[in-house]
C-alpha positions in Angstrom: 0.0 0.0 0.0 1.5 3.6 -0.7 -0.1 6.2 0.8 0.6 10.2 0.6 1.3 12.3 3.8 1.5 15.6 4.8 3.8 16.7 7.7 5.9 19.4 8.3 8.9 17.8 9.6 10.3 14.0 9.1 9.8 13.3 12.5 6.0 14.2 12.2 5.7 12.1 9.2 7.3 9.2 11.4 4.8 9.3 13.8 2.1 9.7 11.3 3.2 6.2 9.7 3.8 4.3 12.4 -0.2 6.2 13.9 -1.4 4.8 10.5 0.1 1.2 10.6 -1.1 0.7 14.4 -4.8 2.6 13.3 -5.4 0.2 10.7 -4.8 -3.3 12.1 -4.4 -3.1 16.2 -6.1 0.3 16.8 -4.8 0.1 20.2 -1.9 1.9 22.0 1.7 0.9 21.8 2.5 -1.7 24.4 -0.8 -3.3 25.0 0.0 -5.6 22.5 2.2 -9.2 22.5 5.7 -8.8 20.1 4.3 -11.9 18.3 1.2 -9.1 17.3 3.5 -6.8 16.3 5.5 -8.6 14.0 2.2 -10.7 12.6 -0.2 -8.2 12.6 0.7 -4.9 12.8 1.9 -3.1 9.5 5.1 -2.5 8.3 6.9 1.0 7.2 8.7 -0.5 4.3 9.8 2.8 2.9 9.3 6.3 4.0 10.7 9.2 2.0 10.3 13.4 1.2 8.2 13.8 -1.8 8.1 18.0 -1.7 7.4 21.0 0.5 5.8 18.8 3.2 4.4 15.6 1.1 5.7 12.4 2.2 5.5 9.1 0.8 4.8 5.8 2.8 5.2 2.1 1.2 3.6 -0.2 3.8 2.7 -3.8 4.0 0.1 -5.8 5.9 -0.3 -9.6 6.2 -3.2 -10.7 3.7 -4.3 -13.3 7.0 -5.6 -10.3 8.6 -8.4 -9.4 5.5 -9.8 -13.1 6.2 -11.5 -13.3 3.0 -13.6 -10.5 3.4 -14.3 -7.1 1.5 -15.2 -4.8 4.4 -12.3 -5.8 6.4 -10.0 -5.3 2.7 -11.4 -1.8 2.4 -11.0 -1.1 6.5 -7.7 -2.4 6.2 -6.8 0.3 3.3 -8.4 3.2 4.4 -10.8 2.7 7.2 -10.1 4.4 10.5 -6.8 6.2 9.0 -9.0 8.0 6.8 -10.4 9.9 9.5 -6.6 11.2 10.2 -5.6 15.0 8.5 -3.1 14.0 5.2 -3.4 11.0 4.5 -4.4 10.3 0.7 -3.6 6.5 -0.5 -2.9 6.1 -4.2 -2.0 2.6 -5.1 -1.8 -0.9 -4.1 -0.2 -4.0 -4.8 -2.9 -6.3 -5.2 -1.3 -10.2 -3.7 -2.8 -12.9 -4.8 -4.2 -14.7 -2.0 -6.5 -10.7 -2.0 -7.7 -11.4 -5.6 -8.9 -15.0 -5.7 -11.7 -13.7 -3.5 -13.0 -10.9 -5.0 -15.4 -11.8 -8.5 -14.3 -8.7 -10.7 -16.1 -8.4 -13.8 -18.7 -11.1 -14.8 -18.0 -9.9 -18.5 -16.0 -6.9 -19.0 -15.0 -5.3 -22.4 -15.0 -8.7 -24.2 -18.2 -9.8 -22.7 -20.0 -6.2 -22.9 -19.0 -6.4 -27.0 -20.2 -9.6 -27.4 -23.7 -9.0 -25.8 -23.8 -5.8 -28.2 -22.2 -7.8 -30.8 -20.0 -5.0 -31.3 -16.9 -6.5 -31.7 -14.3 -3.0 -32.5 -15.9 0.2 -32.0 -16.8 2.3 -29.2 -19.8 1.9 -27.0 -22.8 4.3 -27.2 -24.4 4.5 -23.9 -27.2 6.8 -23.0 -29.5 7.9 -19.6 -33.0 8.0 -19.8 -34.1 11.1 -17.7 -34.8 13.0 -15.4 -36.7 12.6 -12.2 -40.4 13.2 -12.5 -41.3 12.2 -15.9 -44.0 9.0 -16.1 -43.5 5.5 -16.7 -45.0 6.4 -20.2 -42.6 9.2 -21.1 -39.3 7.3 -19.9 -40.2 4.6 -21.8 -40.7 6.2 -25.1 -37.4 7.6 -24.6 -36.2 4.3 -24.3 -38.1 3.1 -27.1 -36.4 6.3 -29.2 -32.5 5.9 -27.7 -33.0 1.9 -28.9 -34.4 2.9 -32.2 -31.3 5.3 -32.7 -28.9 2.4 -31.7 -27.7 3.2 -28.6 -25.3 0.0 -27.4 -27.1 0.2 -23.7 -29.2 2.7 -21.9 -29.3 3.1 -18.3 -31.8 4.5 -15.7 -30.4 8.1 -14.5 -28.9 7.1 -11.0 -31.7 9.5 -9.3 -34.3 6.9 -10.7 -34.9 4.8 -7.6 -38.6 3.8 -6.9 -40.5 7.5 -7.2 -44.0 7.6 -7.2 -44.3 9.0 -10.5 -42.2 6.0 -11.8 -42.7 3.0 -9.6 -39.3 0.9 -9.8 -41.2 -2.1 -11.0 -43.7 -0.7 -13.6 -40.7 1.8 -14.8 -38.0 -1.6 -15.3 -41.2 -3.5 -17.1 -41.8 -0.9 -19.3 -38.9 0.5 -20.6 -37.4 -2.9 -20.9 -40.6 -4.0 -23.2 -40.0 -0.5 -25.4 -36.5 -1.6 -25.9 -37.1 -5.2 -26.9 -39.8 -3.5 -29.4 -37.5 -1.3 -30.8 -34.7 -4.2 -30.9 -37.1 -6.6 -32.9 -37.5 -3.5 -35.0 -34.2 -2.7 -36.4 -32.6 -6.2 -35.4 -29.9 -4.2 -33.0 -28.8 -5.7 -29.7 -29.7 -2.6 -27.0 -29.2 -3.7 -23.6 -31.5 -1.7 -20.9 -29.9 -1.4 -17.6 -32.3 0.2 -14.5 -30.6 1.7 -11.7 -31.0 -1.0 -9.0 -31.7 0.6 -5.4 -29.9 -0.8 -2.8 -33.1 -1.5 0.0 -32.6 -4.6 1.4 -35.5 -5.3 2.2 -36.6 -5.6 -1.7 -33.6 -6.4 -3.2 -34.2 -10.2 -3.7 -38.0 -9.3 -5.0 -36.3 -6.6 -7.4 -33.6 -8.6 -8.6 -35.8 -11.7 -9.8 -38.3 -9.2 -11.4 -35.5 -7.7 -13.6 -34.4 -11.4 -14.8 -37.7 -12.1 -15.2 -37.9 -9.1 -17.5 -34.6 -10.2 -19.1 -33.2 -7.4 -18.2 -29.0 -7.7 -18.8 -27.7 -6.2 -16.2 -27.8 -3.0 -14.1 -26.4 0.1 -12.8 -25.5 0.3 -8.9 -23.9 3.4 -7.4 -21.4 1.3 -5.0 -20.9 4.3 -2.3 -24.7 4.1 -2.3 -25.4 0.2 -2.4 -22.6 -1.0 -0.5 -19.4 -2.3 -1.6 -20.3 -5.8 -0.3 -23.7 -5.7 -1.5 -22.2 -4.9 -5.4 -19.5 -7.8 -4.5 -22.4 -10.2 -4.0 -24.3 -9.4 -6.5 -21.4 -9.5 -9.1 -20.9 -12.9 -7.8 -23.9 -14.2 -9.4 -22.3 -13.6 -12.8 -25.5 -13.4 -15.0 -25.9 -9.6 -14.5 -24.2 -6.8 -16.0 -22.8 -4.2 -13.6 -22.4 -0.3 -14.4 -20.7 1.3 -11.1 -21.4 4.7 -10.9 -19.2 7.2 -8.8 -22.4 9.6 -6.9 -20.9 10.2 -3.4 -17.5 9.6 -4.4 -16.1 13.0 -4.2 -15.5 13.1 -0.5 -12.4 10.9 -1.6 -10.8 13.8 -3.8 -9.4 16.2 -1.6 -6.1 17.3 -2.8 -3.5 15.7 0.1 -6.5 13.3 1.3 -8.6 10.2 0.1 -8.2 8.0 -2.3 -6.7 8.1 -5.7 -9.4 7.7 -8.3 -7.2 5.2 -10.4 -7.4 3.0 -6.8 -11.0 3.2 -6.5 -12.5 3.5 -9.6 -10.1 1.5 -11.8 -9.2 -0.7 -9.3 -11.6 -1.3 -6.1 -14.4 -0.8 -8.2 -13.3 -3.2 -10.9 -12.4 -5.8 -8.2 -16.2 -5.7 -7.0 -17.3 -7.1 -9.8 -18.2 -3.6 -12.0 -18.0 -4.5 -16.0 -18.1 -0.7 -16.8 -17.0 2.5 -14.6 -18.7 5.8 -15.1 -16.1 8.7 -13.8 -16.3 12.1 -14.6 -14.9 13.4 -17.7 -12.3 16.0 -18.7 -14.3 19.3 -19.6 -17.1 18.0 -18.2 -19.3 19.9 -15.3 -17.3 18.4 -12.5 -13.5 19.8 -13.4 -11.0 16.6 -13.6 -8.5 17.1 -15.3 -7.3 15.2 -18.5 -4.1 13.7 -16.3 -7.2 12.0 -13.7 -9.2 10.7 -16.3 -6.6 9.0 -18.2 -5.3 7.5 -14.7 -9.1 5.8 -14.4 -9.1 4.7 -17.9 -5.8 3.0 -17.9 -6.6 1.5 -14.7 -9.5 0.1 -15.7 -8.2 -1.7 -18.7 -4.5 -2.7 -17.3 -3.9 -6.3 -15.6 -4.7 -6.2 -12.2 -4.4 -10.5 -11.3 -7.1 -12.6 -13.4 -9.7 -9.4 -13.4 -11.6 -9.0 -17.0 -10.6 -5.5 -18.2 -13.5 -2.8 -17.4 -15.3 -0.7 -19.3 -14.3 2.8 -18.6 -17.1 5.6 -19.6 -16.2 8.9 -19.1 -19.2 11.3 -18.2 -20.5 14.3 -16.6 -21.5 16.7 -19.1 -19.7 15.2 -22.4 -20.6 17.0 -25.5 -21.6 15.1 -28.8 -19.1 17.7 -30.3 -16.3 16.7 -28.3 -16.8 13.0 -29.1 -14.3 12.3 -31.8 -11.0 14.1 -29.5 -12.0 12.2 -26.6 -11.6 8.9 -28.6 -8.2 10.1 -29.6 -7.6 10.5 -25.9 -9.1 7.1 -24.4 -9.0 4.5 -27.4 -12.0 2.5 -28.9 -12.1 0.1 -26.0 -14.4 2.8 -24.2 -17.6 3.2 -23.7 -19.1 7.5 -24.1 -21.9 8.1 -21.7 -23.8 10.9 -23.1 -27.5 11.9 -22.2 -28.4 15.8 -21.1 -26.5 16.5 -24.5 -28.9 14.1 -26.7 -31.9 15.6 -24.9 -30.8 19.2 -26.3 -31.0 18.2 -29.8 -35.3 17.1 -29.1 -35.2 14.4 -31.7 -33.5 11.4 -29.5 -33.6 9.3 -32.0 -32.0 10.8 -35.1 -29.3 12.3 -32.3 -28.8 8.7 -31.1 -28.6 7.1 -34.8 -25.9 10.7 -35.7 -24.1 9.9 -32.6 -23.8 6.4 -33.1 -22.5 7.2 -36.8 -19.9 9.1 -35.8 -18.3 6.7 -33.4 -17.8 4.3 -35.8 -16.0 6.9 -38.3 -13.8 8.4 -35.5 -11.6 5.0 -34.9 -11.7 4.4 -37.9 
């Protein structure tokens, strides 16, 4: 684990590491522990060096006995209590082995996303059916329209739980039957993906309803659902996942959090997410081109036996600025664009234009 820390002096960032390797295994004072703990347990400073004006790097290492298999003691283990200390920003870890085999990552992936699409080369057109307070009726025939344009998925807008004016479970039936309309239609393969909330207490009911539907997969928002919650459901391996990064920007404090390569193209991916949506360069949300490209390499590198992810840059993308971000990211990447399809009225000639031009900017 490498972690970034601000101190003003090298003996402050001392005690800062050695705080942080006690905080996130023992989390109890110095000497009220056995030496066997200590050396089995208890993290090791493995290098700690000057990275700037006070910025400090820490390499530390941790036994993987002490995860025991599970994903909530992985992510406590990582940044749990220690990210409630000042400084402290991790930005990458080595992933062993024996942490891997017990995570699902990606049920399909980019291979398995362009097979269900039967789009074997070029970029993936996904689109959001929105906003908030339309009808049942109306967010269907904007499904029914995305489809007919040959959008490569659609997804419920994350704010789409289970709102009076769209039920969850008449919404899902509905604009699943307007997409499989349009699909018998023009012969395409559109996948419909409805946000899935993450109440319990209906989750099992929601979740057979969808396959009943045959619905392909879904979209969770993981900081929302629950990172073991996602994990499970990934492990059923019949269901598309879309993460989608709402709540995530408490992690993106300049000298505190956690990179977004780490959690989006990593933690994210290890849960069992086939795509990512992160915020885009020149979108509403400020990242800058150097972040995103972090997230999409990430996503798409080897990290153990994990599928590579879809990444889909969002948050405001343009039609217009299609084609450079292509250049940017590649063809193994999947644009997310909605508010910017709704502008133009006509969703389906946007959809089918859009769609066009993806194909003629890679070529």
């Amino acid at each position: 684990m490498t972690y970034e820390l601000v101190a003003s002096s090298a003996g402050d960032a001392e005690r800062l590491a050695r705080d942080l390797t006690i905080e996130q295994t023992v989390e109890i004072p110095e000497g009220c522990y056995s030496r066997a703990i200590e050396e089995s347990v208890v993290s090791r400073v493995e290098q700690l060096s000057p990275q700037g004006e006070n910025l400090w790097q820490l390499t530390a290492s941790v036994a993987p006995e002490i995860v025991g298999g599970q994903l909530g003691q992985l992510l406590n283990v990582l940044f749990g209590n220690v990210s409630l200390f000042k400084g402290v920003r991790l930005t990458a870890v080595d992933w062993p082995d024996e942490i891997l085999v017990d995570l699902p990552g990606p049920a399909f992936g980019i291979p398995g996303l362009r097979k269900l699409c039967q789009v074997p080369h070029r970029p993936l057109l996904c689109t959001a059916v929105k906003p908030v307070g339309k009808t049942v009726a109306e967010l269907a025939a904007d499904c029914r329209d995305f489809a007919l344009g040959g959008a490569d998925l659609i997804k419920d807008d994350h704010s789409l739980a289970d709102q009076t004016t769209a039920p969850f479970a008449e919404r899902v039936a509905r604009c699943q039957e307007a997409v499989d309309e349009a699909n018998i239609r023009t012969g395409g393969n559109t996948l419909y993906l409805p946000n899935l909330p993450g109440d319990p207490a209906r989750l099992v009911e929601r979740l057979a309803w969808l396959r009943q539907l045959g619905c392909a997969g879904v979209m969770v928002s993981p900081l929302l659902f629950g990172f073991e919650a996602t994990c499970h459901l990934a492990r059923s391996r019949d269901l598309v996942i879309l993460g989608h990064p709402t709540f995530s920007g408490a992690f993106f404090d300049a000298d505190h959090g956690i990179a977004r390569a780490v959690l989006f193209g990593q933690i994210y991916r290890l849960i069992g997410c086939d795509g990512v949506i992160y915020v885009n360069v020149g979108g509403r949300f400020g990242w800058t081109l150097e972040q995103c490209q972090s997230v999409n390499t990430a996503l798409r590198a080897p990290l153990g036996g994990a599928r590579p992810a879809f990444p889909i840059p969002a948050g405001g993308v343009q039609v217009d600025d299609v084609e450079r971000h292509l250049e940017r990211y590649g063809a193994d990447t999947m644009i997310l664009i909605g508010g910017s399809l709704y502008q133009q009225g006509d969703l389906e000639a946007a959809t089918a234009a859009l769609r066009e031009s993806l194909a003629v900017a890679v070529g």
